[in-house]
N, C-alpha and C positions, 0 to 999 in steps of 0.2 A: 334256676339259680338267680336268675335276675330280676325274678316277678316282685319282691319286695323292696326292691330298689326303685321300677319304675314304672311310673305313671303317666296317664295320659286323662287331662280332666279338658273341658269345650272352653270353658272359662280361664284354660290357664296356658296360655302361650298360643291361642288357637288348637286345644287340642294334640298340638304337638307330643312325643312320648317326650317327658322331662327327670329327672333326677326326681326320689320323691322327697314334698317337700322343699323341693327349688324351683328355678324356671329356669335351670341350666337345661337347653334341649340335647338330647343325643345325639342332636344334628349337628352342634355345636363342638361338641367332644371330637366325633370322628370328623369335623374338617381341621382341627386343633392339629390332633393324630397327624391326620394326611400332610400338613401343613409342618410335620417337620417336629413339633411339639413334644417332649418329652414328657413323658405321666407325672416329675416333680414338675416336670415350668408349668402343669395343669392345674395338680393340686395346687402351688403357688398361688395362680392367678383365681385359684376357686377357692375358698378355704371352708367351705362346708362340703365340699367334694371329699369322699374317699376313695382309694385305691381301689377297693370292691366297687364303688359304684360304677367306676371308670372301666374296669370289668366288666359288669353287668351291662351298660351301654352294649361294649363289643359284641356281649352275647347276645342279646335283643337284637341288633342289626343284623346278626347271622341269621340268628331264625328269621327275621323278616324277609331276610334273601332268599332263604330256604323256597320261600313259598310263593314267590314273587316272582313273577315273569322278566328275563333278562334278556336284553335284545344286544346281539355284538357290536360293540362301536363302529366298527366300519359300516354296519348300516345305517348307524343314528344319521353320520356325519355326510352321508352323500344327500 
């Protein structure tokens, strides 16, 4: 679902995954998210952002966790 939304080029954000066609990173999105940010105060402050994109982030971040080693916070933090 999200493979046409986004992109990750060496040249562009450092390789970061971005919106394609922006240098909105993913990373950006979901601290927005976390931060409380509603998907209109996003598209607002993005106005080449769509809803789908802001989607497709979400699902790109899943799958990258999917496959991605998770270590429980109580052990990061000691």
């Amino acid at each position: 679902m999200y493979h046409k939304y986004i992109e990750s080029n060496p040249s562009v954000m450092m390789g970061k995954p971005v919106i394609a066609g922006t240098r909105i990173t993913v990373e950006l999105i979901l601290e927005q998210l976390a931060a409380g940010e509603s998907m209109e105060q996003i598209l607002a402050a993005h106005p080449r952002l769509t809803e789908e994109a802001i989607r497709a982030a979400l699902a790109f971040a899943a799958e990258v966790l999917k496959s991605d080693v998770v270590y429980p916070m109580a052990e990061i933090m000691k």
